[in-house]
N, C-alpha and C positions, 0 to 999 in steps of 0.2 A: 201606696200605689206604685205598679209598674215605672212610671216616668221619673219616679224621685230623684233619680241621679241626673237628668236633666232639665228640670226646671224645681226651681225652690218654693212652690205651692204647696199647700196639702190639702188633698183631694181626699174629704172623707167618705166615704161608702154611701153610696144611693140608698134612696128608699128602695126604686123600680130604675128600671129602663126609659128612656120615653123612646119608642118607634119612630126612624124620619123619614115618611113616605111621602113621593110628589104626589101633591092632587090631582084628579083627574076627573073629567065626565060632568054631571048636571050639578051632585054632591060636592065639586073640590071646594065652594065659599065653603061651606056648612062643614068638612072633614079640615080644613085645613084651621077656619075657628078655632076648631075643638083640639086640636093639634098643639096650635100655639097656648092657649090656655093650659093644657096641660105639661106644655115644657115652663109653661113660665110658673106654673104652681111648685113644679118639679123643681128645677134649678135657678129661677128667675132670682136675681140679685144686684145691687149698684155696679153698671158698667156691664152689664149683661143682657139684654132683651129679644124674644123670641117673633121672629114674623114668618111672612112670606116671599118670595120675589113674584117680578111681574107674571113667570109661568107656574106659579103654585109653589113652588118648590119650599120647602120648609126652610127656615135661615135664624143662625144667631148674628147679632152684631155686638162686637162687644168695642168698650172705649173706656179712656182713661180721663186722668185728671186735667192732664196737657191738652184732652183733643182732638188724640189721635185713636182710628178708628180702623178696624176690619170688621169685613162680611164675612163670612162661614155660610155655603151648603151643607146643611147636615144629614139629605140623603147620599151624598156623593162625598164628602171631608173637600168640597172644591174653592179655595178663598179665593173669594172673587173683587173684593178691593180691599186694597190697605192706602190708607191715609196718613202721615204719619204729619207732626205738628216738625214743619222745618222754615229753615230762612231763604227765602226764593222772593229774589226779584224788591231787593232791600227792604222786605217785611217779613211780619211771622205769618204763615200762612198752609194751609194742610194742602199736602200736593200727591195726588195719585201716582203710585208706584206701579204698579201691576197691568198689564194689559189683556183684556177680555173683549170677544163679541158673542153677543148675545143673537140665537138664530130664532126661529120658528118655537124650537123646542126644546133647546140645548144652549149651553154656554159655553165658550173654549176660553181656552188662554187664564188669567190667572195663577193660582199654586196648589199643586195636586199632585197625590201620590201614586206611583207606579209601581205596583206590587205582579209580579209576572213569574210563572215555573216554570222552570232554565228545563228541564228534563220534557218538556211535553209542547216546544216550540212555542217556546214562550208566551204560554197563554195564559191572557190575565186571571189574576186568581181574586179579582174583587168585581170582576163583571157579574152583575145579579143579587151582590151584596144586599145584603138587610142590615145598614147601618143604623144605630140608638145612639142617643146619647145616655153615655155611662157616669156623669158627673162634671162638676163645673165648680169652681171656686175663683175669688179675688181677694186681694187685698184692701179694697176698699178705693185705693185713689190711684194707684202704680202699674197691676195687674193684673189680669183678667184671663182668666182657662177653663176651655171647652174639651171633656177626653170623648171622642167618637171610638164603638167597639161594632166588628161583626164577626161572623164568624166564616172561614175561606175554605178554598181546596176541596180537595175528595172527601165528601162526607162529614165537612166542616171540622175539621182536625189543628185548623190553623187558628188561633184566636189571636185576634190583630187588634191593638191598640192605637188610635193615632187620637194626640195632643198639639190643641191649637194655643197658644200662649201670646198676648199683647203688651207689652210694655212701652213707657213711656219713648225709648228709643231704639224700640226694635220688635218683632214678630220673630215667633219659632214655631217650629214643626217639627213634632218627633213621634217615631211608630215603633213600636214594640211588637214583634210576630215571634207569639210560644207555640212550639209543635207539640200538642196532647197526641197527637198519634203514634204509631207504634215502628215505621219507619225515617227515615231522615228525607228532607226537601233541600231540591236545590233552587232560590230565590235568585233573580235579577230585579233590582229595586231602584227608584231612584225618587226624589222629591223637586222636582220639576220647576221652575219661577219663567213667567213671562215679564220681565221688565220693560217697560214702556220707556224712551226716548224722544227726544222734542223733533230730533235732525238726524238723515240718516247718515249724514257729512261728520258730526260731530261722538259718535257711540265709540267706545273704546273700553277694556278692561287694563287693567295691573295686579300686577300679582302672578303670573305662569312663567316669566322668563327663568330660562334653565328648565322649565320639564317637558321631557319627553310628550306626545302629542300624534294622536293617528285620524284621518278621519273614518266615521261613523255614525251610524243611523243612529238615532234616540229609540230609547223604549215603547213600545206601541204602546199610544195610551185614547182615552175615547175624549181626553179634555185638551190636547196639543193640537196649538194652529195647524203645523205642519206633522203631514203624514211622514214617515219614516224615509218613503219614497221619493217624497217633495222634498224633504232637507237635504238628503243626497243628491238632488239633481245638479248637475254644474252650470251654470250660469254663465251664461254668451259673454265672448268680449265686448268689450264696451266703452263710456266712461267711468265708469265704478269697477265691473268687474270685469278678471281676464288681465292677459299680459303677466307682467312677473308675479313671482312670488303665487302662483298656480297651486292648491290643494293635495297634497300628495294622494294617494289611489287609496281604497280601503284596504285597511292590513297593513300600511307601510308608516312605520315610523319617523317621525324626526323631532326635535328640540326648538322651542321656541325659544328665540334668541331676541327678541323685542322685550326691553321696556315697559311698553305698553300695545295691549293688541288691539289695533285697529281692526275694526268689524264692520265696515260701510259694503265689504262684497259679502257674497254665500256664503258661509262657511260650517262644517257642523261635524265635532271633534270631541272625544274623550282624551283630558289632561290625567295620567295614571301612569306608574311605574309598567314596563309591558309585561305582559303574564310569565315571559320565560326570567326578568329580572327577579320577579316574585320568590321563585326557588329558588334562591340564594339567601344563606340564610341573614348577611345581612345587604338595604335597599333604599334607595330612597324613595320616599311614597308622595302622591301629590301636593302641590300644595292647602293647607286646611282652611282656608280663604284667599280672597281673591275685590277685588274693590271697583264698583262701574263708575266711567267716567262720560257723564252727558257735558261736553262744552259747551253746548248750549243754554242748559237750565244752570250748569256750576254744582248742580244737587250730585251726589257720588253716594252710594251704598254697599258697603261690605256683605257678601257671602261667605259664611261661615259651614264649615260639614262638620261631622260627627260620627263616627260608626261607619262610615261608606269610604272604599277604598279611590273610587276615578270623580272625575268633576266634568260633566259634560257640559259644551258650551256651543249654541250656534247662533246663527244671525240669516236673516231671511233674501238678504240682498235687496233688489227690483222686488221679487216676493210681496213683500212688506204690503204694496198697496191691494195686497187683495183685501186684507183686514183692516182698512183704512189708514187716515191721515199719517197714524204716528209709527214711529219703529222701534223697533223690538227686540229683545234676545231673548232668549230660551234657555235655559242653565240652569245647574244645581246638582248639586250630591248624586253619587249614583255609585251600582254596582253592577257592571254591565261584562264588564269583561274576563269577567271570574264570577262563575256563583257564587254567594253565600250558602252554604251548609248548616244546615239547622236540624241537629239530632232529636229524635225522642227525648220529651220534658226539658229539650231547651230553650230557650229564646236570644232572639236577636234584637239588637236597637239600631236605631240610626237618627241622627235629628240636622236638622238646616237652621241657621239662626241670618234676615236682613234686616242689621241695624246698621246706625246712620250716626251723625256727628254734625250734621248741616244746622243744627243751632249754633 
């Protein structure tokens, strides 16, 4: 299978497809029944099981031996919680990582992929998708994987793999897009994580001091809190935000020189070598993780990339209370300020791995 170089499963070849369509109308019990029964006749296995959410929506959830659990949308590839078995609050106890609100119709926030063509104003190339699931295997007590396929672009040219992987101390996401068509695509991509925090006083990263940093809108996507628009907005002085240390303008460079980055005000930035460093032929490139720090919970979780050149990272500010109690960042792998070029019969990867150590 495609993903083999990034996760050590093996995925043996389907019988069929199963279709992941939300339900809809007087039919969705009766069509989503038949749904689940048929993904579970399909791939159902220990630490794998097929349902639905409260709006129809087709869902795997998969878990391990320790306890620790994700959701999977499988008409959208949207993980809408990860649980992981950690030490919080001098016990063992599974603590929600991800943050989601769930609307009328829809679900934001989360972890979900941003697949967008750089040549045609960045317009998503997975809006309208007919995602399946194309295969599913575990280890039995350790690891659990779900591969989602559709087919993208003009005329469906693009055939996109994205692999959902559970382990006992960590989750991955990796997406594989071969171009079968007959010219080259320029892709902007990114693999998005809402991370949840207790306090907006307490939220901070490590891991970026010494690299270069611009800000920048995130990639439109239909599953992020915030609009492109809303993340760029600047945020009033205040007590949180405002006064020194001020965002630089979009386009304009500088060097994070902290330690650790405090994220209590707005902020919303690609961490990446800048595009003119790139032509050179030699550079230093982002860093390939990065580690959150809630003072609050003591819980911290590593960000790991793959395949993607920048690391976007924002924070909501005041923001935050529009999606309730808890606060948030927005971050994760991405290729935003360079397309990726994808010739005829080739393929590109990229994968995000958050694991943890809080045992």
């Amino acid at each position: 299978m495609a993903a083999a170089s990034f996760l050590p499963l093996h995925l043996p070849a389907s019988p069929r497809p199963a279709i992941a369509r939300a339900a809809s109308g007087v039919a969705s019990t009766v069509s989503a029944t038949a749904q689940t029964s048929q993904l579970e006749e399909s791939f159902g296995r220990k630490g794998l099981k097929f349902g639905t959410d409260s709006m129809g929506a087709p869902t795997a959830e998969l878990s391990v031996r320790n306890g620790s659990s994700l959701q999977l949308r499988l008409n959208d590839g949207l993980v809408t919680s990860y649980r992981p078995k950690v030490y919080w609050k001098d016990e063992l106890s599974y603590r929600e990582v991800l943050h989601t609100v769930a609307g009328a119709d829809t679900v934001r926030g989360g972890v979900g992929l941003v697949l967008n063509d750089a040549s045609s104003s960045s317009t998503s190339l997975l809006a309208g998708s007919e995602w399946s699931v194309t295969d599913a295997d575990s280890d039995s007590y350790d690891a659990v994987q779900v591969e989602l396929g559709c087919s993208a672009g003009k005329g469906g040219t693009l055939e996109v793999s994205y692999v959902v992987t559970l382990y006992a101390l960590s989750m991955a996401t990796a997406v594989i897009v071969k171009n079968n068509g007959s010219k080259p695509v320029e892709l902007t991509s990114a693999v998005l994580s809402h991370i949840r925090f207790d306090k907006r006083r307490g939220t901070a990263v490590e891991g970026f001091q010494g690299c270069p940093y611009c800000s920048h809108p995130p990639p439109a996507s239909g599953f992020a809190l915030l609009t492109p628009a809303e993340a760029m907005k600047r945020e009033e002085s205040g007590w949180f935000g405002g006064g020194g240390g001020e965002e630089p303008r979009q386009g304009a460079w500088t060097v994070e020189e902290n330690l650790y980055t405090i994220l209590k005000k707005k902020v919303s930035r690609v961490y990446a070598a800048p595009p003119e460093e790139r032509k050179k032929r030699i550079y230093n490139t982002a860093p390939s993780k990065f580690t959150t720090i809630d003072q609050y919970s003591g819980l911290g979780f590593r960000l790991v990339k793959m395949g993607f050149e920048d690391m976007y990272l924002s924070s909501p500010g005041g923001m935050y209370e529009k999606f309730g109690d808890d606060y948030f960042l927005c971050t994760g792998p991405a290729s935003i300020l360079v397309p990726v070029v994808v010739g005829p019969g080739e393929e590109w990867r990229g994968a995000q791995v958050i694991e943890h150590d809080n045992l």
